[in-house]
Biopython code that builds the backbone (N, CA, C, O; Angstrom):
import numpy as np
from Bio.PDB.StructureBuilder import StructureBuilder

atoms = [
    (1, "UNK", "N", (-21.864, -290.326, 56.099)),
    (1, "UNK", "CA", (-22.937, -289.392, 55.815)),
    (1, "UNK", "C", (-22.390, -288.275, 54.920)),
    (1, "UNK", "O", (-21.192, -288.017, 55.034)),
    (2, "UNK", "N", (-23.116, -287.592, 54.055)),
    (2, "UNK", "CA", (-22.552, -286.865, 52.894)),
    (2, "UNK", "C", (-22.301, -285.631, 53.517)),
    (2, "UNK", "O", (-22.652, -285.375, 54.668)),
    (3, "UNK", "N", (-21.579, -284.709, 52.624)),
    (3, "UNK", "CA", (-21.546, -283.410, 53.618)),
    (3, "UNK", "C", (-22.634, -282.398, 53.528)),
    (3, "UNK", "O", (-22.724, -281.375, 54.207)),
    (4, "UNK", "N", (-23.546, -282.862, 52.491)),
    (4, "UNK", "CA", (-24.706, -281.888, 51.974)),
    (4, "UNK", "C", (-25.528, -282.615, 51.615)),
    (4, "UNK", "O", (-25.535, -283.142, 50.503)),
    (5, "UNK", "N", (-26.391, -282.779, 52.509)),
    (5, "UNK", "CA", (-28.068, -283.258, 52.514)),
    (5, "UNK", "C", (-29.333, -282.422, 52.010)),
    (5, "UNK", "O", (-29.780, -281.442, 52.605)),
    (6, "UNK", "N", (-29.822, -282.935, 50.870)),
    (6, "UNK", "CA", (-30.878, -282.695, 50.030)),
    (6, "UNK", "C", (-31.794, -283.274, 50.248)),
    (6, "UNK", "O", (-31.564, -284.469, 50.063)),
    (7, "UNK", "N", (-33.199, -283.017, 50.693)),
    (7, "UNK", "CA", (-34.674, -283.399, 50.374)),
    (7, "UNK", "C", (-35.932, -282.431, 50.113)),
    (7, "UNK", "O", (-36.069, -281.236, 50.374)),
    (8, "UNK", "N", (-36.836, -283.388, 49.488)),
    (8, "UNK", "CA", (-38.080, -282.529, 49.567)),
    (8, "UNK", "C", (-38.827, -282.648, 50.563)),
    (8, "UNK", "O", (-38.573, -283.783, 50.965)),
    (9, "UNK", "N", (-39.701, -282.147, 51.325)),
    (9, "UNK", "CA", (-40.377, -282.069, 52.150)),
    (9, "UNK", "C", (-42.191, -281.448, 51.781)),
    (9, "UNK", "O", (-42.590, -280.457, 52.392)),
    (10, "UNK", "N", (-42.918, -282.009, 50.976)),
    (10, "UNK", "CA", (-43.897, -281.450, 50.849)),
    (10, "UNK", "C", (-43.646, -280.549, 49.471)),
    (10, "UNK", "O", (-43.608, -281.203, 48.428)),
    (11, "UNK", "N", (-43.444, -278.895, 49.355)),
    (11, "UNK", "CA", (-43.227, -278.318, 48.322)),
    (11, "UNK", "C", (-41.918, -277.432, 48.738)),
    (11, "UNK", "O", (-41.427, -276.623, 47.952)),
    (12, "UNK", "N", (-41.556, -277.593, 49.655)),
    (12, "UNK", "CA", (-40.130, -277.502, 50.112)),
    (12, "UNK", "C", (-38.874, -278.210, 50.489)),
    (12, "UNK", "O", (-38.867, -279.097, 51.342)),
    (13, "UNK", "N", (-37.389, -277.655, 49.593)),
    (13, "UNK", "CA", (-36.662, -278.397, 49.214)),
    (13, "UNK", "C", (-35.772, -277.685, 50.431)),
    (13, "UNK", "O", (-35.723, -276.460, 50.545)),
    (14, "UNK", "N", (-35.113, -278.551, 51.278)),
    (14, "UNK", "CA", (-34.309, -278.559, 52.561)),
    (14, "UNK", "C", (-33.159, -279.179, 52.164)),
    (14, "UNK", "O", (-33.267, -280.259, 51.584)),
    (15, "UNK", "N", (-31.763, -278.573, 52.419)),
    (15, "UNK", "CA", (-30.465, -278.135, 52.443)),
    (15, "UNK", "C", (-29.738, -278.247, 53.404)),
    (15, "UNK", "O", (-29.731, -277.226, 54.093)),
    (16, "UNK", "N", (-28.998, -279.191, 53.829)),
    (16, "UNK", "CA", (-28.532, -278.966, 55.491)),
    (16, "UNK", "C", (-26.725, -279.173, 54.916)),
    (16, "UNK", "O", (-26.101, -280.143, 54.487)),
    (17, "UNK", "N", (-26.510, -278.324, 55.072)),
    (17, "UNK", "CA", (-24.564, -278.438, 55.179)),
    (17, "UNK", "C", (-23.924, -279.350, 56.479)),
    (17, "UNK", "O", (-23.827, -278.984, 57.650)),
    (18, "UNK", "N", (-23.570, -280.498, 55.953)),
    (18, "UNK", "CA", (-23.304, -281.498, 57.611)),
    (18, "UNK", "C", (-21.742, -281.213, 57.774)),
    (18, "UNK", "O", (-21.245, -282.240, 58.236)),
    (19, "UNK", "N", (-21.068, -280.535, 57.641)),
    (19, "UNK", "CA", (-19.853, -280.278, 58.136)),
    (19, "UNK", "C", (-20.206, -279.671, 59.983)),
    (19, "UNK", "O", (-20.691, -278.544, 60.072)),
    (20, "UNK", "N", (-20.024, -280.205, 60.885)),
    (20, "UNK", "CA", (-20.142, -279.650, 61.523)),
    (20, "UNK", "C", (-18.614, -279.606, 62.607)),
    (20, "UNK", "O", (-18.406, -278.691, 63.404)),
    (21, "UNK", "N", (-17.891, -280.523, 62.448)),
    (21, "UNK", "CA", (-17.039, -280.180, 62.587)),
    (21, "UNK", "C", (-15.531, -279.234, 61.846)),
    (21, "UNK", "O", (-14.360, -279.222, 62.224)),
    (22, "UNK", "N", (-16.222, -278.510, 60.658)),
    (22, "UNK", "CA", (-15.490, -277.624, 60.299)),
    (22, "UNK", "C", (-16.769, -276.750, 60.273)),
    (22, "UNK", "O", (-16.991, -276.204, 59.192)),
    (23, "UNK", "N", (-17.673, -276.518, 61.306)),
    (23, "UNK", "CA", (-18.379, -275.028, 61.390)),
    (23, "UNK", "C", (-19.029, -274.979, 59.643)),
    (23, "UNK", "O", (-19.092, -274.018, 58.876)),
    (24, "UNK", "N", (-19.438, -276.388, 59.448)),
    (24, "UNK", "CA", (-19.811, -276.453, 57.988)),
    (24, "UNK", "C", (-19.469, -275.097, 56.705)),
    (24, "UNK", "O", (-20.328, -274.503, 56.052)),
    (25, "UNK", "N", (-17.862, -274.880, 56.641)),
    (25, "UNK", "CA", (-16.865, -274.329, 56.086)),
    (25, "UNK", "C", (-16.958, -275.081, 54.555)),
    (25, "UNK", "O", (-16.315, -276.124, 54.441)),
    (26, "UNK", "N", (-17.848, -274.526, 53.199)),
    (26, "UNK", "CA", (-17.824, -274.866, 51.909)),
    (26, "UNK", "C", (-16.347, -275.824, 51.654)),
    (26, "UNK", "O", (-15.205, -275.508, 51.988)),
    (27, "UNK", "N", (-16.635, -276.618, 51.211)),
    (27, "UNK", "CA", (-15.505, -277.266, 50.294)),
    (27, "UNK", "C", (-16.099, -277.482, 48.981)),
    (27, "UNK", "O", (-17.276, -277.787, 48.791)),
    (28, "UNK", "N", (-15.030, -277.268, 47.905)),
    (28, "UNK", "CA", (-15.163, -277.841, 46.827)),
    (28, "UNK", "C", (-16.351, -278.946, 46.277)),
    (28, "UNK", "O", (-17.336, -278.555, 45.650)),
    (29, "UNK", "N", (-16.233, -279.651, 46.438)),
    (29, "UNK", "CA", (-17.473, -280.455, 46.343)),
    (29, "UNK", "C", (-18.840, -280.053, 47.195)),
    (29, "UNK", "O", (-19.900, -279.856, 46.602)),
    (30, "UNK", "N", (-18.767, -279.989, 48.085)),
    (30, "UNK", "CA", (-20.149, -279.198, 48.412)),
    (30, "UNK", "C", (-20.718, -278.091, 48.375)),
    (30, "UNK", "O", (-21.759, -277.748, 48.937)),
    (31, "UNK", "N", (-19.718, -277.240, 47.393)),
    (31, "UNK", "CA", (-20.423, -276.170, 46.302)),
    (31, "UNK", "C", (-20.680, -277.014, 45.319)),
    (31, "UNK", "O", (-21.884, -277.109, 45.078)),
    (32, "UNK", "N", (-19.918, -277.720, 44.604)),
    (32, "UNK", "CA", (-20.323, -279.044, 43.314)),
    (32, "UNK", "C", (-21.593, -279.199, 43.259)),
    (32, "UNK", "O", (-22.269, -278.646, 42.392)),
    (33, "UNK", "N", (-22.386, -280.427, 44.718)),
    (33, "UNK", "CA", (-23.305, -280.538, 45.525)),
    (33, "UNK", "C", (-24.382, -279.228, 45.418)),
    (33, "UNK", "O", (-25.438, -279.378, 44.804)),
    (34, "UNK", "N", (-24.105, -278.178, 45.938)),
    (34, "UNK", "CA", (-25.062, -277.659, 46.189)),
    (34, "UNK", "C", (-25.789, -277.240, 45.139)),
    (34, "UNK", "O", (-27.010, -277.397, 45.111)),
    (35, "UNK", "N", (-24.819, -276.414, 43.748)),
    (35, "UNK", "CA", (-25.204, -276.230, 42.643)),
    (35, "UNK", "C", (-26.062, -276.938, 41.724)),
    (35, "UNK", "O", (-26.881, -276.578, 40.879)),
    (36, "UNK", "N", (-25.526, -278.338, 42.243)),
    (36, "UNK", "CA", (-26.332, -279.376, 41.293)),
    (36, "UNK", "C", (-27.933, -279.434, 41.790)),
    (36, "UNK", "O", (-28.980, -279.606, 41.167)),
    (37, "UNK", "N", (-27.657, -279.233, 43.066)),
    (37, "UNK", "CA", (-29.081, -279.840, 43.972)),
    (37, "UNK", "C", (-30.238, -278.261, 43.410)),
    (37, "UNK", "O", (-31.389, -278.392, 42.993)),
    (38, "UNK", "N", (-29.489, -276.887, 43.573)),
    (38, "UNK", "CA", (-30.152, -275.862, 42.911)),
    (38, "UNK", "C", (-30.831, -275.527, 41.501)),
    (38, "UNK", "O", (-31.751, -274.755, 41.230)),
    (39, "UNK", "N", (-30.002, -276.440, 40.635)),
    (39, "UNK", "CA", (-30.036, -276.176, 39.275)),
    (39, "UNK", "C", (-31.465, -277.160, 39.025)),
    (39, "UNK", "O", (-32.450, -276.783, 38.391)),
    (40, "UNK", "N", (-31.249, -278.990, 39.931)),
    (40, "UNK", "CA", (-32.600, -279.300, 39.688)),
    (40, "UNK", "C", (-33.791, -279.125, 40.539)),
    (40, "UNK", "O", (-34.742, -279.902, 40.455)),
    (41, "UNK", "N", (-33.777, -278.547, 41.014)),
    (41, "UNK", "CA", (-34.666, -277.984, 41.606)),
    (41, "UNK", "C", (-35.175, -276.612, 40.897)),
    (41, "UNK", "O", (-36.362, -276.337, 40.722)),
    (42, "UNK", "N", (-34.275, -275.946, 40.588)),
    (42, "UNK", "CA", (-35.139, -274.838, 39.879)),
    (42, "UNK", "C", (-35.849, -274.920, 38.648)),
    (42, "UNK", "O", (-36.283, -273.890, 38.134)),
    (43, "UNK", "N", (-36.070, -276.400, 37.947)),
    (43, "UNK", "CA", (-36.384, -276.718, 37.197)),
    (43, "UNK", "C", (-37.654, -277.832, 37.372)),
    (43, "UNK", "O", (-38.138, -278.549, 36.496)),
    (44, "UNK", "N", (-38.051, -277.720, 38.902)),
    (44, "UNK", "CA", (-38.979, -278.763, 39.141)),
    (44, "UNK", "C", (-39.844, -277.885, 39.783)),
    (44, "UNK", "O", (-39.568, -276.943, 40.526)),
    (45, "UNK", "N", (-41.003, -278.334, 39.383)),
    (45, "UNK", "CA", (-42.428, -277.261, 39.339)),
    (45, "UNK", "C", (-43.174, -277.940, 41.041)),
    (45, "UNK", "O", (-44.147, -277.506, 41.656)),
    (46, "UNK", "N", (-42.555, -278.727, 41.273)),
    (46, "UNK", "CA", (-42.718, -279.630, 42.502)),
    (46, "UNK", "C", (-42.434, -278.250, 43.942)),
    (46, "UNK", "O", (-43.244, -277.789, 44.747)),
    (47, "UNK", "N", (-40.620, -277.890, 43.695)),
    (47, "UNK", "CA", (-40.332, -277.512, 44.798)),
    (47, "UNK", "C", (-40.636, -275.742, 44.528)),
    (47, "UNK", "O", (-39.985, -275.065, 43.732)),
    (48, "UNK", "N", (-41.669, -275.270, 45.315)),
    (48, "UNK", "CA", (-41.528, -274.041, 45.409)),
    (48, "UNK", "C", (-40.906, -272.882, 46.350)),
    (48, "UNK", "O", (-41.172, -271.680, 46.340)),
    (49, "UNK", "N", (-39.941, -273.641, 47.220)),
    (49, "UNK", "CA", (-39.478, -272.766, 48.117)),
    (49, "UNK", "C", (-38.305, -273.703, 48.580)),
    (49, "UNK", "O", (-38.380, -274.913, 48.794)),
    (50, "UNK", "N", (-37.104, -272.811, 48.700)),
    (50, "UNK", "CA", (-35.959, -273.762, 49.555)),
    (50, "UNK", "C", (-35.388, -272.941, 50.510)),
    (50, "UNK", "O", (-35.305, -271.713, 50.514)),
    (51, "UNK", "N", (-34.822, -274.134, 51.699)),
    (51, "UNK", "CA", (-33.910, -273.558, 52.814)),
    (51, "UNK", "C", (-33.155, -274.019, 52.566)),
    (51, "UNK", "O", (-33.219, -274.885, 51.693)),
    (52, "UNK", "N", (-31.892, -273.676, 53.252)),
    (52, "UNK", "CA", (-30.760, -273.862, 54.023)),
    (52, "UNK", "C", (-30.415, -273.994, 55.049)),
    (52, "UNK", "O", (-30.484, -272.998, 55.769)),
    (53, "UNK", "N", (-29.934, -275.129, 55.570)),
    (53, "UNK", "CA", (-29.264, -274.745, 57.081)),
    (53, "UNK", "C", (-28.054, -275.630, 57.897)),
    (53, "UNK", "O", (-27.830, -276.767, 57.483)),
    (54, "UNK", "N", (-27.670, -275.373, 58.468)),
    (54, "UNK", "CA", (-26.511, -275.526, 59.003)),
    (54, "UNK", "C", (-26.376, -277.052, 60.175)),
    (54, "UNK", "O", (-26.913, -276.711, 61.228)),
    (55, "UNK", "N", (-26.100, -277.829, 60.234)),
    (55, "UNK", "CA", (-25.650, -279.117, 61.037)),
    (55, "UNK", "C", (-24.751, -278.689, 61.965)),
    (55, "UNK", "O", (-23.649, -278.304, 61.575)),
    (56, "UNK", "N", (-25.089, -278.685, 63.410)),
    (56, "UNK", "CA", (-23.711, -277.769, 64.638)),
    (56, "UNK", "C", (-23.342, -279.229, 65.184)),
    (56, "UNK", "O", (-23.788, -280.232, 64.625)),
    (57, "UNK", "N", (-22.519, -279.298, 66.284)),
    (57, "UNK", "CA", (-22.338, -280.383, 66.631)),
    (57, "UNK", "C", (-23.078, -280.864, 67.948)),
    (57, "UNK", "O", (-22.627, -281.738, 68.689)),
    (58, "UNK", "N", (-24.361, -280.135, 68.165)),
    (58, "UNK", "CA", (-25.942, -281.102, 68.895)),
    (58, "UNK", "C", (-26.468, -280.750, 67.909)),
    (58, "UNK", "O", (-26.780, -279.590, 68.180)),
    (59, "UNK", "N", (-26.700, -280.890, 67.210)),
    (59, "UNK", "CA", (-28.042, -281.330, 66.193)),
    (59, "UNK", "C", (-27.869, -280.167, 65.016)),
    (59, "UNK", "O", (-26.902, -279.497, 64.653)),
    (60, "UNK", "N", (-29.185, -280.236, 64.612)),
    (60, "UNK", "CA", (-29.573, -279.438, 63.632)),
    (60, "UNK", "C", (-29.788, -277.940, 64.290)),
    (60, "UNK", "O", (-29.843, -277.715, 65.499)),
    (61, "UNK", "N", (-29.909, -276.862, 63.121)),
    (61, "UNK", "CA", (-29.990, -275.525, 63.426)),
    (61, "UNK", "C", (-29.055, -274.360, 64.022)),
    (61, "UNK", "O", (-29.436, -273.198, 64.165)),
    (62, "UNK", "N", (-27.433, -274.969, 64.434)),
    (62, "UNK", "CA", (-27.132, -274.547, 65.001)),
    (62, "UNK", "C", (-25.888, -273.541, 64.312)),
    (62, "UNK", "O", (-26.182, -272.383, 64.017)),
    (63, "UNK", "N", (-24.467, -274.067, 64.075)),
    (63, "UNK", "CA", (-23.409, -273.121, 63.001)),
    (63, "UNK", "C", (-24.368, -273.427, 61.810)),
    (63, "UNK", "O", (-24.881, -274.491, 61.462)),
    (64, "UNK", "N", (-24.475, -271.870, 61.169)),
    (64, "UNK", "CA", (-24.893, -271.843, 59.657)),
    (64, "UNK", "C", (-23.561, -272.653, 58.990)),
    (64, "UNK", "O", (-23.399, -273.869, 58.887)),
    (65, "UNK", "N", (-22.714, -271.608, 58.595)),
    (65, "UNK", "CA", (-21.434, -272.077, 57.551)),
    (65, "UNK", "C", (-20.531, -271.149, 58.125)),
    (65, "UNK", "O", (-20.902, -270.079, 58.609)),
    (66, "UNK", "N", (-19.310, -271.546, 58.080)),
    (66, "UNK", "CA", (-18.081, -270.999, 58.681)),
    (66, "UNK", "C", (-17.729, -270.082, 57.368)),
    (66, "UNK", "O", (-17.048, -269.170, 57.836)),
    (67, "UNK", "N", (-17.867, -269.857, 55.844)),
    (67, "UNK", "CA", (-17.480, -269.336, 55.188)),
    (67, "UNK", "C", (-17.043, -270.704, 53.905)),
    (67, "UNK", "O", (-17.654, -271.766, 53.779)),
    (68, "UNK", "N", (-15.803, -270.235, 53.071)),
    (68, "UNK", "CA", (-14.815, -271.369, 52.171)),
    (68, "UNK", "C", (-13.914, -272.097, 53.423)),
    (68, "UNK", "O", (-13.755, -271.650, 54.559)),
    (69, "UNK", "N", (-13.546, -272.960, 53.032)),
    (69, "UNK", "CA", (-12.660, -274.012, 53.257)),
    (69, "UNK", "C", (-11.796, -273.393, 52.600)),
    (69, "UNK", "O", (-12.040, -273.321, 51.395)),
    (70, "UNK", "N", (-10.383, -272.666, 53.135)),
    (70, "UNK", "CA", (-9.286, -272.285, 52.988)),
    (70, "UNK", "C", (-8.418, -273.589, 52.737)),
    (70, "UNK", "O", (-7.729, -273.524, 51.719)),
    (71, "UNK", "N", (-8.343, -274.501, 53.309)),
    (71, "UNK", "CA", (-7.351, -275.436, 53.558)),
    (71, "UNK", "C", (-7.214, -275.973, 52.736)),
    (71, "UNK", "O", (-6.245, -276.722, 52.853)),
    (72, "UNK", "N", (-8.048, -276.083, 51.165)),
    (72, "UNK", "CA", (-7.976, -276.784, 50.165)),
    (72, "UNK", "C", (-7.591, -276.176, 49.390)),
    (72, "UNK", "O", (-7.566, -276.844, 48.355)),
    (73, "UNK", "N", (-7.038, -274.675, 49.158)),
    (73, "UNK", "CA", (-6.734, -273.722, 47.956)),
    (73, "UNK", "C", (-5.281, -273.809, 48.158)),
    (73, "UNK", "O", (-4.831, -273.726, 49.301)),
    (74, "UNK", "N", (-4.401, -273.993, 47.000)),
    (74, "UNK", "CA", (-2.953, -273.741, 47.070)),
    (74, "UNK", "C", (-2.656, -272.432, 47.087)),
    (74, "UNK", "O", (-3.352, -271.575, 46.542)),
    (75, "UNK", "N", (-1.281, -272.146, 47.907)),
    (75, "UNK", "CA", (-0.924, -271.113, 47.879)),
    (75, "UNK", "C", (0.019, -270.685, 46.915)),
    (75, "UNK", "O", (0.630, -271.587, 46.344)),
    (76, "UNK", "N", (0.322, -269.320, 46.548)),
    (76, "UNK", "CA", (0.791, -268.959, 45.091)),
    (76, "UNK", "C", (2.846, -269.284, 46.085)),
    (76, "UNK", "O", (3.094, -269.103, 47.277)),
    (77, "UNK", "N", (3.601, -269.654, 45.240)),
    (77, "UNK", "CA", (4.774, -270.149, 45.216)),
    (77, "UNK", "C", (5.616, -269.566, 45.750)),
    (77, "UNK", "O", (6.574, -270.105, 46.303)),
    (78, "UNK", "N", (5.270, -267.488, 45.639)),
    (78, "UNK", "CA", (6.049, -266.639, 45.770)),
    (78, "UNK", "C", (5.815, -266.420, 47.384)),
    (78, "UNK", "O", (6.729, -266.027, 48.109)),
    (79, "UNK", "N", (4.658, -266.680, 47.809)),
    (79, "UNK", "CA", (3.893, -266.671, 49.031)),
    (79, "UNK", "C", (4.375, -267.267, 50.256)),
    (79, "UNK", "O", (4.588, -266.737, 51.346)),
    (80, "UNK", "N", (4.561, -268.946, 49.729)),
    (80, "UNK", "CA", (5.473, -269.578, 50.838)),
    (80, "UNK", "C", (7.071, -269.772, 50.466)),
    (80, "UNK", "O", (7.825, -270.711, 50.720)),
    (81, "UNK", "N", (7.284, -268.624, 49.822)),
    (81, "UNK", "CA", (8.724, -269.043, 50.016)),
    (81, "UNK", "C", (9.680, -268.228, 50.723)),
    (81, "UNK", "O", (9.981, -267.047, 50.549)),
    (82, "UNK", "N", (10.252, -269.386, 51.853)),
    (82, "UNK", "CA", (11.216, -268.816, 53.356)),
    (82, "UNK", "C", (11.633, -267.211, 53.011)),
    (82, "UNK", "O", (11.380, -266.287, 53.784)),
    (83, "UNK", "N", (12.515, -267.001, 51.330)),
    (83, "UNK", "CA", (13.494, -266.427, 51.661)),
    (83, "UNK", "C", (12.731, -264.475, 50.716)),
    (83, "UNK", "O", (13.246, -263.576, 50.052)),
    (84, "UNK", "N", (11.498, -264.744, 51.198)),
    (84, "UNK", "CA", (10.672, -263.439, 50.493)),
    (84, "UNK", "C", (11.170, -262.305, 51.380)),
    (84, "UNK", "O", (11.370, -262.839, 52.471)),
    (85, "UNK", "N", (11.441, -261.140, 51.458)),
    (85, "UNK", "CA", (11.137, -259.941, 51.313)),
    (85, "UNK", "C", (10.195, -258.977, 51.311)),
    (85, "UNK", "O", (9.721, -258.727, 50.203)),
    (86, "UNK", "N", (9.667, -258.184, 52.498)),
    (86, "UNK", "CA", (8.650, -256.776, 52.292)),
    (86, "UNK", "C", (9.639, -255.626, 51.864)),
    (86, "UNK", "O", (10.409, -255.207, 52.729)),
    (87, "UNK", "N", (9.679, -255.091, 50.616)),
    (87, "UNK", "CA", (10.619, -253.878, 50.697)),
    (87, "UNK", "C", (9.301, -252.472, 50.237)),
    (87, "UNK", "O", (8.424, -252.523, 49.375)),
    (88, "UNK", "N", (9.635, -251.354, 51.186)),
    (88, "UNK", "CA", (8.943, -250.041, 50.329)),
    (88, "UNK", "C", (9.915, -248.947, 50.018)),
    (88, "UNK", "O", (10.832, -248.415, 50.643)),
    (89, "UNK", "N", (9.473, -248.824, 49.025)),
    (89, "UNK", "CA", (10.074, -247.323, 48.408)),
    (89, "UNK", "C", (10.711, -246.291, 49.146)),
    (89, "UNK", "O", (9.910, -245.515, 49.667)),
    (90, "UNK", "N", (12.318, -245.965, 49.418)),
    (90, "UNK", "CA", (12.509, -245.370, 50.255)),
    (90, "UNK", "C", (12.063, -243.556, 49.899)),
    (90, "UNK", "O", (11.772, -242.861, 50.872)),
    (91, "UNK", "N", (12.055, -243.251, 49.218)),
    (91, "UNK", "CA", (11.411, -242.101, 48.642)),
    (91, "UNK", "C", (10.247, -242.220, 48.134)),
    (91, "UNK", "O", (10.000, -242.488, 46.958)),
    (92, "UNK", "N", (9.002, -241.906, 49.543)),
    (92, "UNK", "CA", (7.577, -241.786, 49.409)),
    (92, "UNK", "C", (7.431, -240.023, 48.597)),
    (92, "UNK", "O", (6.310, -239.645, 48.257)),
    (93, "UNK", "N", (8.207, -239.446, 48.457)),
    (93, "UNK", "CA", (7.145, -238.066, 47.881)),
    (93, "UNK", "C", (6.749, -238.396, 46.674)),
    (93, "UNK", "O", (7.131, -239.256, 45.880)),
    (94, "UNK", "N", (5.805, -237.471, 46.640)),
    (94, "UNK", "CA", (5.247, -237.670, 45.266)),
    (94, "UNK", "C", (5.630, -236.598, 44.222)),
    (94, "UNK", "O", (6.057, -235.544, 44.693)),
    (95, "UNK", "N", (5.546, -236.698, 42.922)),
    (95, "UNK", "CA", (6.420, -235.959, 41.904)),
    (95, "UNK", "C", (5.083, -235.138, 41.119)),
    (95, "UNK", "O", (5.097, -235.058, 39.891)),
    (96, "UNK", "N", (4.172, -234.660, 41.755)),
    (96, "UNK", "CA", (3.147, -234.162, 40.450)),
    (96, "UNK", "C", (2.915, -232.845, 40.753)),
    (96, "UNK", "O", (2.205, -232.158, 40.019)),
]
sb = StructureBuilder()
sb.init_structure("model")
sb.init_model(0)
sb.init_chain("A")
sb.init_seg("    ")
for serial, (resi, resn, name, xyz) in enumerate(atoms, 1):
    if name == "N":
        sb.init_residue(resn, " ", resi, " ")
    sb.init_atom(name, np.array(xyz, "f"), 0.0, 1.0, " ", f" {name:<3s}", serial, name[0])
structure = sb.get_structure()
């Protein structure tokens, strides 16, 4: 089943984010997905109103969206590496 379900319903276009075991948490492609599903739709004289909503794990209506999907963004190099350093300025006054 896809992670982002699109239909019309009458003159309303329904949106359901099926991640529900990641608290339907955006990934990459189902922003892809969603954009695409927005762009034609806002161009169809058909749908005059859209929802959104969230897939929990009993049914429909329940987690909206957990936010982005963190787990798919790399982290910058300097970030995970073992042998980093916090250093501050041992002379905080200020000179003005």
């Amino acid at each position: 089943m896809p992670d982002v379900i699109a239909e019309v319903r009458g003159r309303v276009g329904f949106i359901t984010l099926n991640r529900a075991r990641a608290l339907n948490a955006l990934s990459l492609p189902m922003i892809r997905d969603l954009t695409s599903t927005l762009q034609a739709w806002q161009d169809d004289p058909q749908v005059l109103a859209v929802a959104v909503r969230g897939m929990s794990r009993e049914g429909p209506f329940g987690a909206f969206c957990a936010g982005g999907d963190i787990r798919f963004f790399t982290m910058p190099r300097w970030l995970v590496t073992p042998n980093w350093k916090i250093s501050s300025p041992r002379n905080t006054r200020s000179t003005i």
